[in-house]
N, C-alpha and C positions, 0 to 999 in steps of 0.2 A: 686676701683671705681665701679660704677655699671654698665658700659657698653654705657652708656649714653656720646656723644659728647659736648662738653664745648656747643655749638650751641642750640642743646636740651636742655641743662639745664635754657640757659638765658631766651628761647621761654617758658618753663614753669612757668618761674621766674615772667614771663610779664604777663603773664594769672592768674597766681595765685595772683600775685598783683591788679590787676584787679578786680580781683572777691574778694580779701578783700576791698579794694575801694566801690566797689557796694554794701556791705555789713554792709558799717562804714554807706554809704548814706543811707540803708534801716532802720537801727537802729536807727538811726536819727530822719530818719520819722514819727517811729513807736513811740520813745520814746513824741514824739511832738503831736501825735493822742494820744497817755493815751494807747495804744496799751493792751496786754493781757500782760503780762509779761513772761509769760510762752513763749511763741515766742521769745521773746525780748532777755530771757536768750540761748536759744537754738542759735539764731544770734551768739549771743556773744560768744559762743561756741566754733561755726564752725569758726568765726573771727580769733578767738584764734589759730585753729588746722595747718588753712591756715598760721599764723602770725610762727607758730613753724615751720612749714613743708618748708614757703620760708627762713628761718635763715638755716635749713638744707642742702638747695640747696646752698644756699650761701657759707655757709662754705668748699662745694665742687668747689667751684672755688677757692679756695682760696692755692696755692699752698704746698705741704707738705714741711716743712722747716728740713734740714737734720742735725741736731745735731754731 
């Protein structure tokens, strides 16, 4: 594990949900104003990075099953 209490992990989980939420909303927006695109892909991005990095948190709660 990394050191990190199951507690920390969910508080992160909550934050980083969050902040991909505020990110679907901003894309949204953008996409809706004709925005730059160049922006738009950059969102989309970091959407992504947060979308992998909370699947990775997750899968740390997820207890090791012992074969």
């Amino acid at each position: 594990m990394t050191g990190w209490t199951e507690d920390e992990i969910r508080e992160m989980l909550e934050k980083l949900r969050h902040q991909h939420r505020n990110l679907d909303y901003m894309i949204d927006k953008l996409e809706d104003q004709g925005s730059d695109m160049l922006t738009i892909q950059r969102l989309k991005k970091r959407k992504l990075q947060l979308k992998d990095l909370v699947a990775r948190l997750e899968s740390m709660l997820i207890p090791d099953i012992i074969a």
